[in-house]
C-alpha positions in Angstrom: 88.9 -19.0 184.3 90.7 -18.5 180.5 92.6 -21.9 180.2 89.0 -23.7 179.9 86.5 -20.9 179.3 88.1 -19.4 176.4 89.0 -22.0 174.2 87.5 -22.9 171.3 86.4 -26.6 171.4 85.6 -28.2 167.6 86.0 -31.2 168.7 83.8 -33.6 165.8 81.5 -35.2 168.6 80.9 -31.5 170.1 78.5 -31.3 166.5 77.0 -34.5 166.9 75.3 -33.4 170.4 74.7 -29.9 170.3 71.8 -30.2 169.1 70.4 -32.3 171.6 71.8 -29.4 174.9 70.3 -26.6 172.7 66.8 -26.8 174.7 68.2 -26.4 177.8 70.8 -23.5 177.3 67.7 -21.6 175.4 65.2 -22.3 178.7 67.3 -20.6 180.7 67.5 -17.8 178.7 64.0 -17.4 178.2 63.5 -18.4 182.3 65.8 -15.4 182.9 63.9 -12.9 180.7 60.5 -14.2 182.1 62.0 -12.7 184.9 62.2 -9.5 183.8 58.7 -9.7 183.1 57.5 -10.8 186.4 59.2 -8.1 187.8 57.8 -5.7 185.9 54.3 -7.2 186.5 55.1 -7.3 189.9 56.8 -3.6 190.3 53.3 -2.2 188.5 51.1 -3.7 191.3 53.1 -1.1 193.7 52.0 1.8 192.2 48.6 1.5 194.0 45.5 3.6 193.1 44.4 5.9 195.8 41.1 8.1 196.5 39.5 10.5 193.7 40.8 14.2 193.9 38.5 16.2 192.0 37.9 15.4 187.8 40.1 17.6 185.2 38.0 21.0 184.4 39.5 21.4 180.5 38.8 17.1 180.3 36.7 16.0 182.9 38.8 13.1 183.6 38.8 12.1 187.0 42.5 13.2 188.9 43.9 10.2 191.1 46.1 9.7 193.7 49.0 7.1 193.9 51.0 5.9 196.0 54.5 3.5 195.4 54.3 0.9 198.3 58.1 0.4 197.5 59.2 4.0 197.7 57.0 6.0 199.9 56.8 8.4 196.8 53.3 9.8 196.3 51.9 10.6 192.4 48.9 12.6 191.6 47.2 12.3 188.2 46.2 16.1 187.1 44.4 15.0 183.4 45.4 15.3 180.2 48.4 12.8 180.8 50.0 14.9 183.8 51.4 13.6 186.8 52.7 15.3 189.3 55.0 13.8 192.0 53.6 15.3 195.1 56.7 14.7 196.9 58.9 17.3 194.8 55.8 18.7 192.8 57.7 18.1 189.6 55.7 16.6 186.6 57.2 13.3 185.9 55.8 10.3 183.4 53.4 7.8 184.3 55.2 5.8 186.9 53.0 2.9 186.2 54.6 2.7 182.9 57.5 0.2 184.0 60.9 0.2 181.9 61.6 -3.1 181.7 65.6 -1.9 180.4 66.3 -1.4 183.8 66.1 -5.3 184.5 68.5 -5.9 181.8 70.8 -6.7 184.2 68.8 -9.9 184.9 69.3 -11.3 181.8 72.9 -10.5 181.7 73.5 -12.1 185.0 72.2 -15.4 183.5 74.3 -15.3 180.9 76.6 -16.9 182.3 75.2 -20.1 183.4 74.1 -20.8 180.0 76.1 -19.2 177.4 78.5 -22.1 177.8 78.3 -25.5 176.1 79.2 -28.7 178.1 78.8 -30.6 174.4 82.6 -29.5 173.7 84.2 -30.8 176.8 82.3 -33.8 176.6 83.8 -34.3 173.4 87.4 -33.8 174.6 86.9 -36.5 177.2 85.5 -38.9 174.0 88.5 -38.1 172.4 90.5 -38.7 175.4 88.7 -42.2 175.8 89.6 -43.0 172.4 93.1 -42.3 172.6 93.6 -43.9 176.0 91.6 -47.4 173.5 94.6 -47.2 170.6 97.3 -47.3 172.9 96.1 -50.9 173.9 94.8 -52.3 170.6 96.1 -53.8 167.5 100.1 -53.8 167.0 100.6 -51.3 170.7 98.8 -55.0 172.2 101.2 -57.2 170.7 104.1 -54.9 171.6 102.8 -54.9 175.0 102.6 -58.7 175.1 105.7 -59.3 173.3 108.6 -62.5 175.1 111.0 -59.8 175.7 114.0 -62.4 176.6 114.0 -63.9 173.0 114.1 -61.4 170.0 114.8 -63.5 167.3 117.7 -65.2 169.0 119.1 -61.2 169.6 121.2 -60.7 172.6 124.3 -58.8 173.6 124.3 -55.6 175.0 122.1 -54.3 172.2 119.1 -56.4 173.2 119.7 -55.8 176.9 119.8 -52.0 176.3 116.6 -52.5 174.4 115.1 -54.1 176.7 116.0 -52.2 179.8 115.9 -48.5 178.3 112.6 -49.3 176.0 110.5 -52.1 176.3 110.5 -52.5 179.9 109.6 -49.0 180.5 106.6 -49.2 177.6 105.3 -52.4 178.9 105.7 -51.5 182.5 105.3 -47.8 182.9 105.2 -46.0 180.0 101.6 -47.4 178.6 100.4 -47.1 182.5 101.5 -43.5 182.8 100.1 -42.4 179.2 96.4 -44.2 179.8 96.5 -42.6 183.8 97.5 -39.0 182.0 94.3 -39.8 179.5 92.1 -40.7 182.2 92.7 -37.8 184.3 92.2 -35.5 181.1 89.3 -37.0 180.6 87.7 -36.8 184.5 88.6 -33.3 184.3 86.5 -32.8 181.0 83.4 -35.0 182.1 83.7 -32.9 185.7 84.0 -29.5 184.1 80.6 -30.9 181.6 79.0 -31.6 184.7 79.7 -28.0 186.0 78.0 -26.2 183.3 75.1 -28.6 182.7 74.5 -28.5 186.1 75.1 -24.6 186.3 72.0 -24.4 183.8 69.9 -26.5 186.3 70.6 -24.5 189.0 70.3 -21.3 187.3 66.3 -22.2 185.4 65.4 -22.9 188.8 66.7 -20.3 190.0 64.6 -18.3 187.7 61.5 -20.0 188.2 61.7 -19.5 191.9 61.9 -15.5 191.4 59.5 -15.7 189.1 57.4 -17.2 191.5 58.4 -15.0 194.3 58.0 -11.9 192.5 54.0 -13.0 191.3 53.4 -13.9 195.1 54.0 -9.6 196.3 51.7 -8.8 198.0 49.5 -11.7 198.0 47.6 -12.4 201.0 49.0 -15.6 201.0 52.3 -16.1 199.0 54.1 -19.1 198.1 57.2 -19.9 199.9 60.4 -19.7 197.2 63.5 -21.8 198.2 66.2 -22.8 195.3 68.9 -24.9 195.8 71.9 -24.7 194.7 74.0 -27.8 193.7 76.9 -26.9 191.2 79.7 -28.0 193.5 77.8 -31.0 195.1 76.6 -32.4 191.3 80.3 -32.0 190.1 81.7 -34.1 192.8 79.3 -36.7 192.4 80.4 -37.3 189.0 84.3 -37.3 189.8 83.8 -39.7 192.4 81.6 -42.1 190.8 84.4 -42.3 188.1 87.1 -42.5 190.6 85.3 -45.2 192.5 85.5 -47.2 189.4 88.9 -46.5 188.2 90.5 -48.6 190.8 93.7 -49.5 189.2 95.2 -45.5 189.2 98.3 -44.9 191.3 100.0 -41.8 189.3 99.2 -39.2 191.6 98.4 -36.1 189.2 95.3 -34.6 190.7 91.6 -35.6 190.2 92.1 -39.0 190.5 95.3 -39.6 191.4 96.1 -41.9 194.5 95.0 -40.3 198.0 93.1 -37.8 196.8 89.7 -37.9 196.9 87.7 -36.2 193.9 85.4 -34.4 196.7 88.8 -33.1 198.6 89.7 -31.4 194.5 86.6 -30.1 193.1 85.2 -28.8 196.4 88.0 -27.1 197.7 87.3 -23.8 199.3 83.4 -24.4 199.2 82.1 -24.6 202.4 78.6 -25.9 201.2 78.7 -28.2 197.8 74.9 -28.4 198.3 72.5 -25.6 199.6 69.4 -24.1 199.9 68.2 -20.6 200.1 65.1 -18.8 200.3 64.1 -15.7 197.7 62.4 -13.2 199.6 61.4 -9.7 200.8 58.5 -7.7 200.5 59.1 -5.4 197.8 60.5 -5.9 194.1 63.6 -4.3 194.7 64.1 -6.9 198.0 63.2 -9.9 195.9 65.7 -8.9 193.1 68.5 -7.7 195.4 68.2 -11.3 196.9 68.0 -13.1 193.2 71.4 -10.8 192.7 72.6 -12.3 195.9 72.3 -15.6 195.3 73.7 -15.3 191.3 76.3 -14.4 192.9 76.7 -17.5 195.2 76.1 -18.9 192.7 79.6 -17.5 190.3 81.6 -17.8 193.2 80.9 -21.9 193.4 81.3 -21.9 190.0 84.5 -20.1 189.7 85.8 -22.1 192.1 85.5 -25.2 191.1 86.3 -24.3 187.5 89.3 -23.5 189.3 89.8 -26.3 191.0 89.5 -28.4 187.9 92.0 -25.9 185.9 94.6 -26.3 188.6 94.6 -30.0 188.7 95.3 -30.1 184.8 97.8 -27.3 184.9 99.3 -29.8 188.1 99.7 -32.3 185.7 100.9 -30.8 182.7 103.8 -30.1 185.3 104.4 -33.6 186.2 104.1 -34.9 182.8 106.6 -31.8 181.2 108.9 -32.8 184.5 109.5 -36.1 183.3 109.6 -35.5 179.3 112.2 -32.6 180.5 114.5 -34.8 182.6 118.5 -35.6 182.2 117.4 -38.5 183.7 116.6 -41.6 181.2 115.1 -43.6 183.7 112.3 -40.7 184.7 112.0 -39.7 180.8 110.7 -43.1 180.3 108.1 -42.8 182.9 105.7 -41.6 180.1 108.2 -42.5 177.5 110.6 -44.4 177.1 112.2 -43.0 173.8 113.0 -39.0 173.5 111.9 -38.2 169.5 113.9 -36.3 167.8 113.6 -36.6 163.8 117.0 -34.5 163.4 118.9 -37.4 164.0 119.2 -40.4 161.6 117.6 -43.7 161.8 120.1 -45.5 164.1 118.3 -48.9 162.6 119.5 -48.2 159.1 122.9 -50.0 159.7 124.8 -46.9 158.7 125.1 -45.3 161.8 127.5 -46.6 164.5 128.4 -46.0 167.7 130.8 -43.1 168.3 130.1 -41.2 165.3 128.8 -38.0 165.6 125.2 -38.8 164.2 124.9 -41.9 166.8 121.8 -41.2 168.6 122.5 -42.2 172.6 120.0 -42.7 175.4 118.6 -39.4 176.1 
């Protein structure tokens, strides 16, 4: 999904931590080409070694037969590095001698459960933190604590238009929306953290199960190989642990938002947040069709919940740009309470008085 895939996050903290999810994103990339090896290991143990045939008369090696358990295809080996496919009698290269190019794919596929970095989002919810802490401290707290009846000894109109068009709205809603705006920003960024760290879980395991699957063929006894997959499950975990604690959140923009559960967001569409599957078959090709399979399952949780979490920002970038948007002062100062607008003069500097054109009204 572009809106949180594509960007590029250089968010300060981002540095601080890379270093420390490095490990994990490079396992995963060595898991997934360990892989390729197994497979290859594996895929040579097909091409089994049959009876004798005679010996070379211009060497005197010895000609073999072999047969591919996976294909049915039968190989002779005339000498003098000849094969012969005995099924079309064309010569053909040493079928033992495993390309391991054509796994390639294997390592691609991984690519992306690791490739991204759940450092940067991480740091956008820091950041998110921190600005949701300086709208509370210093002179925002003594604003927000101020005796709004006496200013001073000010009253008149212009201290009840103050107080009814600005600091009513700041202290009572405005502050309230802008911290509940920050906190969902921020659940969204720890969730979508939580999806690719927990993608790269999911996905070395993943890879150690085929690995193990593939090394079991045709073993007289082979281990059994189940993965589980919990991308979905570990996401919603973390919204609602968070939500659980918020508590005090009523502004109904998504994630967290009032009567909406974070397991009802994230796992919409996902029919089983948690689950396990088995990697088997009998052949390579079986085993590796199946590992396809389930890095598929895999995407499609993950898209999906990366969607989930993109709609419910996009949701409320709609309902914040709704009120900053409104003709209507009273919904304006939901989120703020004052519209900016640096064209106009200072309407404090004494010079500018109602009814002239510069006066700046309630907008």
């Amino acid at each position: 999904m572009g809106g949180i895939t594509d960007t590029d996050y250089s968010a300060g903290p981002a540095d601080r931590v890379r270093a420390m999810e490095a490990p994990s994103v490079w396992d995963v990339a060595e898991r997934a080409a360990e892989v390729v090896n197994a497979a290859v290991r594996a895929r040579q143990k097909e091409i089994m070694p049959g009876p004798s045939v005679g010996y070379n008369e211009d060497t005197g090696e010895q000609m073999m037969h072999y047969d591919d358990l996976a294909t049915g295809t039968s190989y002779t080996y005339m000498g003098n590095n000849r094969w012969v496919n005995n099924n079309t009698g064309e010569d053909v290269d040493d079928p033992r001698n495993i390309d391991p190019a054509q796994y390639q794919w294997i390592i691609d596929d991984f690519k992306y459960f690791h490739e991204r970095w759940d450092s940067y989002p991480m740091a956008m919810a820091m950041e998110c933190e921190a600005a949701k802490a300086a709208i509370q401290e210093g002179e925002m707290s003594a604003l927000l604590t101020a005796d709004q009846i006496a200013w001073n000894g000010w009253g008149g109109d212009a201290q009840r238009h103050f107080t009814q068009f600005f600091l009513d709205p700041f202290v009572q809603t405005a502050v309230t929306t802008q911290q509940t705006v920050l906190d969902e920003l921020a659940v969204a960024m720890y969730a979508y953290a939580a999806l690719l760290k927990q993608a790269r879980i999911d996905a070395k395991l993943l890879a150690d199960k085929a690995i193990q699957a593939l090394d079991g063929l045709h073993e007289s006894n082979p281990p059994e190989a189940t993965t589980v997959i919990k991308i979905a499950a570990a996401v919603v975990g973390v919204v609602g642990a968070i939500a659980s604690g918020g508590g005090t959140l009523v502004v109904t923009l998504g994630i967290i938002g009032a009567g909406l559960g974070g397991a009802e967001v994230i796992a919409e569409g996902i029919t089983e947040p948690e689950k396990s599957r088995p990697i088997e078959g009998s052949f390579v090709h079986e085993v590796l069709d199946k590992l396809r399979e389930l890095l598929q399952e895999m995407k499609s949780d993950m898209d999906k919940v990366e969607e989930n979490i993109g709609k419910q920002i996009e949701e409320a970038a709609g309902q914040v740009n709704g009120w900053l948007t409104s003709s209507d002062p009273e919904e304006v100062s939901t989120i703020l309470p004052t519209e900016p607008d640096d064209d106009i003069p200072n309407v404090t500097d004494g010079e500018v008085q109602p009814g002239s054109d510069d006066f700046r009204p309630r907008t």
